[in-house]
C-alpha positions as CSV (number, residue, x, y, z in Angstrom):
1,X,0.0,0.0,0.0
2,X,2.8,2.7,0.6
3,X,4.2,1.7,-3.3
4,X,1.0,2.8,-4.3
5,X,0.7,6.1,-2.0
6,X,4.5,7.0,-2.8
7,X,3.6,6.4,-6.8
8,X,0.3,8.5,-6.1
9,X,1.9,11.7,-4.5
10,X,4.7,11.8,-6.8
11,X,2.4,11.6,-9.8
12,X,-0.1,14.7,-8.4
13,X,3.3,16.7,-7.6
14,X,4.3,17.0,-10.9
15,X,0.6,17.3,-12.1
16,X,0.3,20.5,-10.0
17,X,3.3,21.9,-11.5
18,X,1.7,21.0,-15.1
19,X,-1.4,23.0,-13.9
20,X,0.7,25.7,-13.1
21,X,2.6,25.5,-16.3
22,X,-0.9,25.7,-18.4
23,X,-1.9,28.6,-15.8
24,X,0.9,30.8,-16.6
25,X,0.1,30.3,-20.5
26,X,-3.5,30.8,-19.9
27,X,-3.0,34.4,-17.5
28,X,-0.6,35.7,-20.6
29,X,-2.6,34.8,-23.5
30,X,-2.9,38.5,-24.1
31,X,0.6,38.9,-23.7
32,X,2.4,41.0,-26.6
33,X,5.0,38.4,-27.9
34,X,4.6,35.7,-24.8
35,X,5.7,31.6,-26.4
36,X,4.0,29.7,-23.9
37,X,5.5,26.6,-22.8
38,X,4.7,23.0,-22.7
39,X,5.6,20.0,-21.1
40,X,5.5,16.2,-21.3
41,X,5.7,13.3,-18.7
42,X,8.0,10.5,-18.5
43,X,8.5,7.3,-16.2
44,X,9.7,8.1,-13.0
45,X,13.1,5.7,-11.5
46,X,11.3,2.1,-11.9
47,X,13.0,-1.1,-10.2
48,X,13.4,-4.3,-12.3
49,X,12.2,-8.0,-10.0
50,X,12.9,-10.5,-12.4
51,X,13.2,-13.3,-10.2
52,X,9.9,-14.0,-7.8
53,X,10.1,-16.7,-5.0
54,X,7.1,-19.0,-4.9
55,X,7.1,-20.5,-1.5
56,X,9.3,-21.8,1.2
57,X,10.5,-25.1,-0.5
58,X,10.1,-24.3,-4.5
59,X,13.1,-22.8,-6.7
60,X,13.1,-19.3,-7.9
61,X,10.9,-18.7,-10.8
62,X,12.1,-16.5,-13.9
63,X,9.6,-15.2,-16.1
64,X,10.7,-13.5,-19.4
65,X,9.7,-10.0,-18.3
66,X,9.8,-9.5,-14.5
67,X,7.6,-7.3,-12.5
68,X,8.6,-3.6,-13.6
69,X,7.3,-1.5,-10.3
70,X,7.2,2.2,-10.9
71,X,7.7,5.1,-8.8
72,X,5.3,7.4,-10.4
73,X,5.7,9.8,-13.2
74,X,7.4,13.2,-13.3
75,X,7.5,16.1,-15.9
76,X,10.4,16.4,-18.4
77,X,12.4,19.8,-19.3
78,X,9.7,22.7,-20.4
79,X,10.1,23.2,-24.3
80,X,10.0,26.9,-25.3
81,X,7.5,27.1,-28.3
82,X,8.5,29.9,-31.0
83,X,5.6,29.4,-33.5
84,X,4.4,32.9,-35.0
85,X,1.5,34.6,-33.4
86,X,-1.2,36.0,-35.6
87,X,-0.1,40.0,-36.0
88,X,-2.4,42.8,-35.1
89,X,-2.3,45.9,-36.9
90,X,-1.7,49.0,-34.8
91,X,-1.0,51.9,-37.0
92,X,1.7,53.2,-34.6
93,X,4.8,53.9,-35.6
94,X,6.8,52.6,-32.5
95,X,4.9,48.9,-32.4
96,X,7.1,46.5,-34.8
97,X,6.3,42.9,-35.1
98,X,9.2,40.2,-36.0
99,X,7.7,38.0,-38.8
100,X,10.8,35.5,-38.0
101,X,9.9,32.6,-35.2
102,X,13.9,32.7,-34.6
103,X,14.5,36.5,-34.3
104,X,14.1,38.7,-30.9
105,X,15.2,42.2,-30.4
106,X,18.4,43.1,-27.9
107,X,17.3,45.1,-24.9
108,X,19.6,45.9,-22.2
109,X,18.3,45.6,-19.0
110,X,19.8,46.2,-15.2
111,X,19.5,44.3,-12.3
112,X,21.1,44.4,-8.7
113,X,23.7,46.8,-10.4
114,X,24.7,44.6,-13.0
115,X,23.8,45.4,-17.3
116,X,23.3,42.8,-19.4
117,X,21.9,42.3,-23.0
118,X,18.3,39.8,-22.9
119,X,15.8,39.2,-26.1
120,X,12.2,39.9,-26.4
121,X,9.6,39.5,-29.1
122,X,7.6,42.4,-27.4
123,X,8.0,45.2,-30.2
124,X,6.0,47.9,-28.1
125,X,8.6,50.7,-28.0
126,X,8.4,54.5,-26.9
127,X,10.7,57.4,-26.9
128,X,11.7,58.6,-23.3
129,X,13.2,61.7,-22.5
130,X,17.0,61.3,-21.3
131,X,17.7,65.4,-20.9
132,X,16.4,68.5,-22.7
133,X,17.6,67.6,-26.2
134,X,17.5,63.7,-26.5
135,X,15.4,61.1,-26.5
136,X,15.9,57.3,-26.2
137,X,14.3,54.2,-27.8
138,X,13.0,52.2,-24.6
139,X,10.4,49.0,-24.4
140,X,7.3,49.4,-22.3
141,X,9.2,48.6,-18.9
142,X,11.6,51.3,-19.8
143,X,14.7,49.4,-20.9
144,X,16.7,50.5,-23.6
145,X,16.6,48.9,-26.8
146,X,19.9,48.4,-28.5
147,X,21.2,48.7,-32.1
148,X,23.3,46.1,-34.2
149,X,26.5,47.8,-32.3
150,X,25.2,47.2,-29.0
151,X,24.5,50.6,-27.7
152,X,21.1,52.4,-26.8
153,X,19.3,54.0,-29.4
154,X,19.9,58.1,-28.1
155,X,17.9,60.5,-31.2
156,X,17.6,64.3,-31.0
157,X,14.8,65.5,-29.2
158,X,13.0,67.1,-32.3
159,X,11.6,64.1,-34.2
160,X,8.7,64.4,-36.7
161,X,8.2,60.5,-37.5
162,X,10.4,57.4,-37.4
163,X,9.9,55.0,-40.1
164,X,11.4,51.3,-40.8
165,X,13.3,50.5,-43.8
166,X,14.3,47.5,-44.9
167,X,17.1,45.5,-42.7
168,X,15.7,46.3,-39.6
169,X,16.9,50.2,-40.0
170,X,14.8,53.0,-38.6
171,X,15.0,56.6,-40.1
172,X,14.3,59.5,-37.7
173,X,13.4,62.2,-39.6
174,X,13.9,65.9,-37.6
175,X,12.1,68.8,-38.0
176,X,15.0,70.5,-40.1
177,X,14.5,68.3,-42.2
178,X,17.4,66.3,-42.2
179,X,17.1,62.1,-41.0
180,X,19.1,60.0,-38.8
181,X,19.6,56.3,-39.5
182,X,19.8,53.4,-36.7
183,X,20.3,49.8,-37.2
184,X,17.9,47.6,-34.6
185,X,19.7,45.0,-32.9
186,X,17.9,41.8,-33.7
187,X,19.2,38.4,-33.0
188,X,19.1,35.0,-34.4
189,X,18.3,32.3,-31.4
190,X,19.8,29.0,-32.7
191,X,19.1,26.7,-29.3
192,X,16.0,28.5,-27.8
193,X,15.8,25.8,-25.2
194,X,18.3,27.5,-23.8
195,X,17.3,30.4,-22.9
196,X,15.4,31.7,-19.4
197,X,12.4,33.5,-19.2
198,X,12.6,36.4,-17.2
199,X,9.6,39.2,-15.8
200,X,8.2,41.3,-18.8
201,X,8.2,38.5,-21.8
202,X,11.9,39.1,-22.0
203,X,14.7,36.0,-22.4
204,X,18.4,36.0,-20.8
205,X,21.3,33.3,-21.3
206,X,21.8,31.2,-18.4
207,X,24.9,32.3,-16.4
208,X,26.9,29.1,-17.2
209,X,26.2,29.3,-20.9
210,X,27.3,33.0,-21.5
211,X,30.7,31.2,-22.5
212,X,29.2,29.5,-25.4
213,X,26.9,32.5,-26.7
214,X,27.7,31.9,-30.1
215,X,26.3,28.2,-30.1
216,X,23.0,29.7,-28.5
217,X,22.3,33.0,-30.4
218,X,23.4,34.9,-33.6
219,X,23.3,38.3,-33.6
220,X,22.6,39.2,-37.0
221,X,24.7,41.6,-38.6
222,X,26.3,42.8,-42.7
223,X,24.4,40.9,-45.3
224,X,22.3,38.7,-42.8
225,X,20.3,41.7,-42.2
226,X,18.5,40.8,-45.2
227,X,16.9,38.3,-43.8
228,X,15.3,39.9,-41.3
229,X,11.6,40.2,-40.8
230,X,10.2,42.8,-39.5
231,X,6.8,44.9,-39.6
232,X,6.1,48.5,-38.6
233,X,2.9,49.6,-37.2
234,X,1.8,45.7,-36.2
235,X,2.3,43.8,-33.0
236,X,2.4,39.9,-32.6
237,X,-0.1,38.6,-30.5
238,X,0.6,35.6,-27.8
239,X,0.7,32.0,-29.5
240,X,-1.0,30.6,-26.7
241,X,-4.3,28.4,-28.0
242,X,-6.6,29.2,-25.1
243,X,-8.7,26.0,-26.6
244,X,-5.6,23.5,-26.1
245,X,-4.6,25.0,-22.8
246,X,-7.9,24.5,-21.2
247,X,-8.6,21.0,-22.7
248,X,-5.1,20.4,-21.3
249,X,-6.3,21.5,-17.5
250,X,-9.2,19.5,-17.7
251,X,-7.4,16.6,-18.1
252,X,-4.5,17.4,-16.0
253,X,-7.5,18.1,-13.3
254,X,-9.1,14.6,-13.8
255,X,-5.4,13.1,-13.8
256,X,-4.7,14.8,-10.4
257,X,-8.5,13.6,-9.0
258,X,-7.7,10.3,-10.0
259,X,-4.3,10.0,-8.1
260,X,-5.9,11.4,-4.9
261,X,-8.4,8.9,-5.2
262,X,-5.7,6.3,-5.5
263,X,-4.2,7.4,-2.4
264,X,-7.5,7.7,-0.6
265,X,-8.5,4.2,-1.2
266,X,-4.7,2.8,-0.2
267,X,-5.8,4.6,3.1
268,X,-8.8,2.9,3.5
269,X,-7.1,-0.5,3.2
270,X,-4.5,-0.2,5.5
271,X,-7.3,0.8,7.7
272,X,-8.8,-2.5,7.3
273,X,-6.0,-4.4,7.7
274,X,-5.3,-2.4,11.1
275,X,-8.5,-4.0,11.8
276,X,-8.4,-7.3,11.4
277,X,-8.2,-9.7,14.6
278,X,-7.0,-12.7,14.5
């Protein structure tokens, strides 16, 4: 009876952390640029009896396949989905959408002191005033976006209307009449499993992989720029299927009943055997 409460409880552990994996997809399904995530389960550590005593004076019986006992059944890693969310037109000429599943632009963000560059498919931008003659190119949470050199996007405070040309480069044109070009930094994310989420829809390399950047991003510069996709005046919408996630809860909900029944009626029968006289 304890086999069956142990594989029981392990089972509804990792079904609550499924639940909470579908509820944080479901709470930012009107997230600009969220990729929900998904996971799958997989076999817990199982132990092997292939040999099964039949009494007191028989010999050892081998059967061809044993008894396999289980320990329950746990999640496996979280797999980052990129697929494309449907764009929404926005008529604003700060909101770009990426039109690449593999592309995120470079925002530098601090924390505790320390700057460091993270990726976002968020392409809500504004212009925030820096002193009385410059403005700079920041997300919605006020971080700086970054061009293809690395360094924050800084224009004159005087602009009439930026617009996007092709190769990610945005044209400021001033009130003088004269325009100012900028190359967005956009980068190519080869091993998106890789990468962490972070607060505000925004992606940072793990501390141990910062070493091997190049095998996990690509930041796309020179002729590579032609590749990039990129839409002004349109936003891309979350990818989360609200259909899927909440057929997925349902399920995970009647998995996670089913278990606590399990353990319930394990209860009850060592109940009854506590009861039994002899």
């Amino acid at each position: 009876m304890n086999r069956i409460m142990h594989n029981a409880t392990n089972t509804m552990y990792n079904l609550q952390k499924q639940l909470d994996l579908i509820g944080h997809n479901v709470a930012n399904v009107d997230t600009i640029g969220y990729k929900n995530r998904s996971a799958s389960f997989q076999e817990l550590l199982a132990q092997q009896a292939n040999n099964q005593p039949l009494g007191r004076y028989e010999t050892m019986r081998q059967t061809p396949a044993g008894i396999r006992l289980s320990t329950g059944a746990g999640l496996s890693q979280t797999k980052l989905n990129l697929a494309q969310g449907a764009l929404k037109t926005t008529e604003r000429m700060l909101d770009f959408a990426l039109t690449k599943e593999d592309q995120f632009f470079n925002v530098k963000v601090t924390e505790n002191g320390q700057s460091s560059t993270q990726y976002t498919r968020n392409g809500v931008f504004y212009l925030s005033p820096i002193n009385n003659s410059e403005v700079m190119l920041v997300t919605a949470d006020g971080h700086p976006v970054l061009d293809s050199n690395g360094e924050q996007i800084i224009l004159p405070e005087n602009i009439k209307e930026v617009t996007l040309q092709p190769g990610g480069v945005l044209t400021s044109s001033l009130n003088n009449g004269t325009a100012i070009a900028r190359e967005l930094g956009i980068t190519q994310v080869i091993r998106p499993q890789m990468l962490e989420a972070r607060p505000g829809s925004l992606y940072a390399l793990p501390n141990a992989e910062i070493a091997n950047a190049n095998d996990i991003i690509n930041d796309i510069n020179g002729a590579q720029r032609n590749g990039i996709g990129l839409q002004q005046g349109m936003l891309e919408q979350s990818n989360v299927d609200l259909a899927s996630e909440l057929t997925e809860m349902t399920l995970m909900q009647r998995n996670y009943q089913f278990n606590a029944r399990s353990v319930q009626f394990a209860d009850q029968m060592m109940g009854l055997v506590n009861g039994l006289k002899s």
